[in-house]
N, C-alpha and C positions, 0 to 999 in steps of 0.2 A: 868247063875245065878252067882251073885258077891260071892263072897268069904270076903266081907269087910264088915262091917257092917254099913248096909245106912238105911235111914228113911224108914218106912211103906208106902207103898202107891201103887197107880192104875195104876200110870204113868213107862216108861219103867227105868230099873235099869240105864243108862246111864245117865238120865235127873235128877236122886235126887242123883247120886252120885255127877254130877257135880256140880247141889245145894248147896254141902256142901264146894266146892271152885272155888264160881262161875267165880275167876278171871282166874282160867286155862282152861274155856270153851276157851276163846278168841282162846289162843294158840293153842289148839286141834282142833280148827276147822280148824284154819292155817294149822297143821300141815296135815291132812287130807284133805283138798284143793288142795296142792300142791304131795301130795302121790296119790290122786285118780285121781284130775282134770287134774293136768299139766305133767302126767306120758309120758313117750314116749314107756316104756313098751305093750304088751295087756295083757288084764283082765286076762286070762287066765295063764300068765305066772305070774302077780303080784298075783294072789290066791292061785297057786302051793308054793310062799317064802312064801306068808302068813304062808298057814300053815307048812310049814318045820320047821318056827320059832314058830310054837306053836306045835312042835312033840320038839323038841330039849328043852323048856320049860319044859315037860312034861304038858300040857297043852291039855284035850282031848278035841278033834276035831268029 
């Protein structure tokens, strides 16, 4: 659930958040491409930083 305040709607919070600037889609998707796609990491270990960065956040998990 966002904590930011985004448009009403049916569609997932990540799609009408970036609605509202849809020029940092581009970027995010880039950035996200090359953090999931081109990782040399495995999933496993890139999930564990995930969420340590979202404990040190305080970000519950």
């Amino acid at each position: 659930m966002a904590r930011l305040e985004i448009p009403p709607g049916d569609t997932d919070d990540l799609y009408r958040l970036f609605g509202l600037a849809p020029h940092v889609s581009e970027a995010a998707a880039a950035l996200s491409a090359a953090v999931y796609g081109n990782s040399k990491l495995p999933v496993r270990v890139r999930e564990l930083m995930r969420m340590r960065i979202a404990q040190i956040n305080d970000c519950h998990i």
